[in-house]
N, C-alpha and C positions, 0 to 999 in steps of 0.2 A: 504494500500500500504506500502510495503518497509521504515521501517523510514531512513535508508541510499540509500535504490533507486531512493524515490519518487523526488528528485530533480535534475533526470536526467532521468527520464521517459516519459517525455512527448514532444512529439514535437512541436514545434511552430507553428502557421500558418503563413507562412513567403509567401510574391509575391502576397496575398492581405487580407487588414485587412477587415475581413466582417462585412460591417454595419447590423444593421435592416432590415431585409424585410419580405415580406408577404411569412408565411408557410401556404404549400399546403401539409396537412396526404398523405401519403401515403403507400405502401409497397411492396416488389420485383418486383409485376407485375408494369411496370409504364405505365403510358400513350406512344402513341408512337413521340410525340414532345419530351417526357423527355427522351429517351431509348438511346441516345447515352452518354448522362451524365450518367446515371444509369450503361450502360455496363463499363463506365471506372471507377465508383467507386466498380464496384463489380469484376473487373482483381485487381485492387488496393488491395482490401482487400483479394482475392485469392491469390496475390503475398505475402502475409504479414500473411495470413495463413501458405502458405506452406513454409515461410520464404526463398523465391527466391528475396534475396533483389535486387539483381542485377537490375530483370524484375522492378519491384517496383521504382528503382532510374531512369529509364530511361523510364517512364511516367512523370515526374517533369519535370515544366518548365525551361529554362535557370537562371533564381530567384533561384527555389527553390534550384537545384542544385548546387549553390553556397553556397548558406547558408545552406543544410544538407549534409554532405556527406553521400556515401551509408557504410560507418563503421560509421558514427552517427545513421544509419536506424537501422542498424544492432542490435547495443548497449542498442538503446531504447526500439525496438523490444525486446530483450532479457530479459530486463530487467522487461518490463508487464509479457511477459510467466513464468521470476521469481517469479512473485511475484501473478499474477492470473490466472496460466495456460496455456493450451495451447487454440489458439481462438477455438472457434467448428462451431459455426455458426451468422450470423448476419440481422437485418433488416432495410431496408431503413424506414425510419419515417417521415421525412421532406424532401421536396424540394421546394427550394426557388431560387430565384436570389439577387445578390447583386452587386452592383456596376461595373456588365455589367457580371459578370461570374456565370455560373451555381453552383449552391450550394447543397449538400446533408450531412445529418444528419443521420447515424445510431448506431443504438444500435449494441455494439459489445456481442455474451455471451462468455466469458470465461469459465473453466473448475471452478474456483472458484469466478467469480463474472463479471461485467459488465463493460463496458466503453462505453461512448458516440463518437462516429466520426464525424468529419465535413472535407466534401471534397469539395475544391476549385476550382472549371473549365473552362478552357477557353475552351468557345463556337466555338471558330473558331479553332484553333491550336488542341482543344482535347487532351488537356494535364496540368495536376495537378497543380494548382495556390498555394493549402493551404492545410496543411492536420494537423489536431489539434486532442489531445487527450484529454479527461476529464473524472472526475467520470459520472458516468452517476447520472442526478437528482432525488432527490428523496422527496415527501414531509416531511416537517419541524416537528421534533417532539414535542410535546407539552412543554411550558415553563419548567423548570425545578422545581423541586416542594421549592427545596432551596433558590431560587432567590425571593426579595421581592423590586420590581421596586420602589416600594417608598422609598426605603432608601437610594438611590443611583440616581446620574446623570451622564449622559456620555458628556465627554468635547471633543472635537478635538482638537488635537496638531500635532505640527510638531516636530522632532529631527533632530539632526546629522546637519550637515553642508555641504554648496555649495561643488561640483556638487552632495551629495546624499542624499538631505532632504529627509527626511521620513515621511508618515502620519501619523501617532498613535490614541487611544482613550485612556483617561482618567476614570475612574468607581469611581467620586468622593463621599464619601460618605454624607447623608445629614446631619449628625449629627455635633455635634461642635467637632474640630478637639481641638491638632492636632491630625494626625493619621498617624500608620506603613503604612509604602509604598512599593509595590512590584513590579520587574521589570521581565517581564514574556519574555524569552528567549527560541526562537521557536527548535526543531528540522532540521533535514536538508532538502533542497532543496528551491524552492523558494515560502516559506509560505506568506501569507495574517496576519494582527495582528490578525483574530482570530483564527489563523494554523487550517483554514479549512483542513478536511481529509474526502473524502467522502462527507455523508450527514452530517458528526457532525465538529462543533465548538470546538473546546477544548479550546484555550484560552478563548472565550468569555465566556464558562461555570465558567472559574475560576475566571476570573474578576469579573462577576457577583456575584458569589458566595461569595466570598470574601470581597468583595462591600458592601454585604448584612450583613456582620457580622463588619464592620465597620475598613476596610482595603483597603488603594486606590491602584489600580492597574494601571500601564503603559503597555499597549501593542501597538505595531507599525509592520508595512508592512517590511518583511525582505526587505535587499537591492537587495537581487537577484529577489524579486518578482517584483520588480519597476522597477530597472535600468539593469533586466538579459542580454539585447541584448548586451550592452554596456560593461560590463566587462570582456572578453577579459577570456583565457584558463590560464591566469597567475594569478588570481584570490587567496589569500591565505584566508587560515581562519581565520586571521585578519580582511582583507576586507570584507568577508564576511559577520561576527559574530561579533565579541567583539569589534572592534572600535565603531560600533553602538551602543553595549548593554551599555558599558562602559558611552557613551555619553546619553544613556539613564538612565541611573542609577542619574547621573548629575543631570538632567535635574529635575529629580521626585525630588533630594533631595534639591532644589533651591527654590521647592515648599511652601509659605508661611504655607499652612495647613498641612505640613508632619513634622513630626519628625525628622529630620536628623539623631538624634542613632538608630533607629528604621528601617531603608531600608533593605529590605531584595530583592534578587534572587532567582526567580525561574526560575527552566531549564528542559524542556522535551528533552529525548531520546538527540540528539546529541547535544544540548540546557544542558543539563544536565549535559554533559561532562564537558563543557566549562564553566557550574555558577561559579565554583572555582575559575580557573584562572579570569574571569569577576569579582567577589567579589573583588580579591585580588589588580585587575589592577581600581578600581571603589573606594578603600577604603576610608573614612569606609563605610563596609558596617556590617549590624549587625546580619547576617546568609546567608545561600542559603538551598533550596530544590532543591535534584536532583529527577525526577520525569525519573524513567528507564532511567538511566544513563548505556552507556556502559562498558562494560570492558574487551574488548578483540579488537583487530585489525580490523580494517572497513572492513580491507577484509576477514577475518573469519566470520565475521560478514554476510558480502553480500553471502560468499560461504554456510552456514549453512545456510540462509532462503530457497537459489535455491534449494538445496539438500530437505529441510523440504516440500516446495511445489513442488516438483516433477518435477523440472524443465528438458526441455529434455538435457540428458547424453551429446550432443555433446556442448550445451551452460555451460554446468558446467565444462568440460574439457577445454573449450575456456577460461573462466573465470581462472580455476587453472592456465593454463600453464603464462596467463598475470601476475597472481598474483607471479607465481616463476619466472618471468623477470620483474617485479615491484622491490621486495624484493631483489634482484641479481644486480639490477641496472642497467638494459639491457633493460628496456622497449623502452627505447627510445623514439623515436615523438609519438607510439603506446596509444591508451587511455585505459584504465578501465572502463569500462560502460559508454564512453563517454567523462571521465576527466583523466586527466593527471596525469603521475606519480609524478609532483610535489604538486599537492592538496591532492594526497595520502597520502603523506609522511609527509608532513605538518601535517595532521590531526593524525595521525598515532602517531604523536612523544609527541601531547600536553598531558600532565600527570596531569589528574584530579585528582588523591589519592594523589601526591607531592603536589596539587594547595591544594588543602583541606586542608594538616596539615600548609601549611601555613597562610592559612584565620586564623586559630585556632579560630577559631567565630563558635555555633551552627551549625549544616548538618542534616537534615533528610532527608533520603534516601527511596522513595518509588518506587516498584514493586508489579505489577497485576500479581498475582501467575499464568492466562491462556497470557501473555505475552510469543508470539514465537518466536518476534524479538529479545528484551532483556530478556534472561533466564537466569537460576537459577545462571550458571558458570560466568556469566557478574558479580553479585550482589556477587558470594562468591571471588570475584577479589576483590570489594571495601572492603569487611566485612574483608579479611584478610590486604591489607592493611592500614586498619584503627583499628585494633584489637587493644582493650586499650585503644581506643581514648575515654574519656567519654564526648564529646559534640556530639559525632555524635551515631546520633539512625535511625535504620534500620527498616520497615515495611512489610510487605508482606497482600496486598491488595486481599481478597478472592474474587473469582470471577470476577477481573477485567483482560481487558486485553491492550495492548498496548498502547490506547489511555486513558485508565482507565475508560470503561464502561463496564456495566456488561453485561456478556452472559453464555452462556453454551455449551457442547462438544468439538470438537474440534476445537481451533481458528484459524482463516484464514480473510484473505483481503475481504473478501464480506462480512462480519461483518460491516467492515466500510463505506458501503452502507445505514447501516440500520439507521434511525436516533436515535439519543438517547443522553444521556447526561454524565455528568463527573458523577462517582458516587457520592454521597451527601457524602457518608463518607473519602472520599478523604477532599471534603471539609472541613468535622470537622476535619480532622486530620492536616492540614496546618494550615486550621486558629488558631486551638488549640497552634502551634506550636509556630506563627507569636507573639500570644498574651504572650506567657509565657515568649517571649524578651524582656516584658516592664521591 
């Protein structure tokens, strides 16, 4: 998915939070007790095929249609077909009940890859309680061959402070410390600590990885992923991002077993942007990794993936014209895939190549040369702003791609379906990095 999408692509199930209950396999044909829940999740997802959001927003219950509007339908909508297509076809898999409302579970296929649905139904009224989007699951892929579970324990911790504690793990090493410490900073939207994407883990592969060559890692649950309902369209990327990471930086470096010269940040994709400025507001810190870091405008950004995946002509005109009344100052109450022109611009204005030369501490900069979100033009933005710099050194990762796993032909979002791991050589090349700071 989208590393600037994915945290405004998913809808919430909002009007009832479905517990556990008993599934019952099934598929299109349904029994005839279940065929009036089944007809309204398959006009649902007919509405949302043919993108007649309208139809779509007015099956929602009085709930839901408070909490989504039909331009947040619309937005979210847009932004899956950005990024996996257009839908083609779908199957019911599950139906169950839960706490009194009909429930169904299907597999969506997109033109580049899958999503799982769960529709929420009240049984009497016949109108849409919940409607949730998710990777669809896939089995776990085998441990990573890097990872050596004895050399390392995982601690639970909390960060950050009242109302936004955060949960984190710790990847302590078992050897006698002390040891370099790394504060692993998610991407956007609202990640898990181990920025589950799909079927893969990526923090967890790095913690592990890292762990394993005798380097403790902090990873923690973004704040959007905990407290998303509650924070509100004025949201900046302070709140978001760095008052966390910052306080997580803290936190590791207070650790009896860490080195305090020794802290380093790591930052994926939009995490990468912001290590710099985090290093600098964290100091000291004794480097950062930006791990595809961008370098071009979110919204060049969002508009060059819709365009790369084939997005339909009328969603990418929709998107341009927002983005030249974004840019113009005219958008007004109007969103961008959902979020407001002041999170835009927020984001828009923080200057990772200015944060870097002032860390003036160690940078390495990597990129997965089959990387379609962050390409070649992003990475020759840092290389020229940092030209001369001689602490920062630039990589290019063969065969890897946005989340830094290997594949091959052409990259796309149904990749991150598949399970798999960080590359190992990512991992020699950080830790290699981390150690040459002592």
């Amino acid at each position: 998915m989208s590393a600037w999408m994915k945290g405004f692509a998913l809808l919430l199930a909002v009007g009832a939070v479905l517990a556990a209950g008993p599934s019952i396999p099934g598929t299109n044909k349904a029994d005839p007790a279940s065929d009036a829940s089944d007809r309204i999740t398959e006009a649902l997802l007919t509405a949302m095929k043919t993108q007649n959001y309208a139809a779509a927003f007015q099956m929602f219950d009085p709930t839901m249609q408070g909490a989504v509007s039909e331009e947040k339908l619309r937005a979210v909508w847009s932004a899956q077909i950005g990024t996996f297509g257009p839908l083609a076809s779908w199957t019911i898999t599950q139906r169950t009940v839960a706490q009194g409302r009909d429930v169904r579970i299907a597999m969506l296929q997109f033109e580049h890859g899958q999503l799982q649905a769960t529709v929420a139904i009240n049984p009497g009224t016949q109108d849409v309680a919940g409607f949730l989007l998710k990777p669809a699951s896939s089995k776990p892929a085998p441990p990573a061959t890097y990872v050596d579970p004895s050399s390392f324990r995982s601690v639970d911790v909390s960060i950050g402070s009242a109302p936004y504690v955060l949960g984190g793990t710790l990847t302590v090493p078992t050897a006698l410390g002390p040891f370099p410490g790394v504060v692993l900073v998610h991407g956007s939207g609202p990640q898990d600590r181990d920025e589950t994407v799909g079927a893969n883990k990526v923090f967890r592969d790095l913690a592990e990885g890292l762990a394993s060559r005798g380097i403790e890692v902090l990873r923690y649950d973004k704040r959007t992923f905990v407290y998303g309902p509650k924070l509100g369209d004025s949201i900046s990327v302070d709140d978001e991002v760095i008052v966390d990471a910052v306080a997580a930086v803290a936190a590791l470096r207070d650790r009896s077993e860490i080195d305090p010269k020794r802290v380093f940040v790591i930052g994926h994709s939009m995490g990468a942007l912001l290590a710099p400025e985090i290093a600098v507001r964290a100091a000291p810190v004794a480097g950062a990794v930006l791990l595809a870091p961008p370098g071009r405008a979110p919204w060049d950004i969002v508009l060059s993936q819709m365009r790369y995946l084939g997005a339909p002509a009328k969603d990418v005109a929709d998107v341009e014209g927002k983005v030249a009344r974004l840019k113009a100052g005219t958008l007004g109450k109007e969103t961008l895939l959902g979020v407001p022109a002041s999170y835009w611009m927020d984001l828009a204005a923080r200057d990772g190549i200015g944060m870097t030369k002032k860390l003036a501490k160690p940078v390495l900069v990597l990129r997965g040369d089959r990387d379609y979100q962050v390409i070649e033009e992003d990475i020759d933005a840092w290389r020229k702003g940092l030209a001369g710099d001689p602490d920062v050194e630039f990589a290019s990762m063969k065969g890897l791609n946005h989340l830094f796993l290997a594949g091959t032909g052409k990259p796309g979002p149904a990749e991150y379906d598949k399970p798999g791991h960080v590359d190992g050589g990512v991992i020699d090349k950080v830790a290699g990095f981390i150690s040459a700071g002592k």
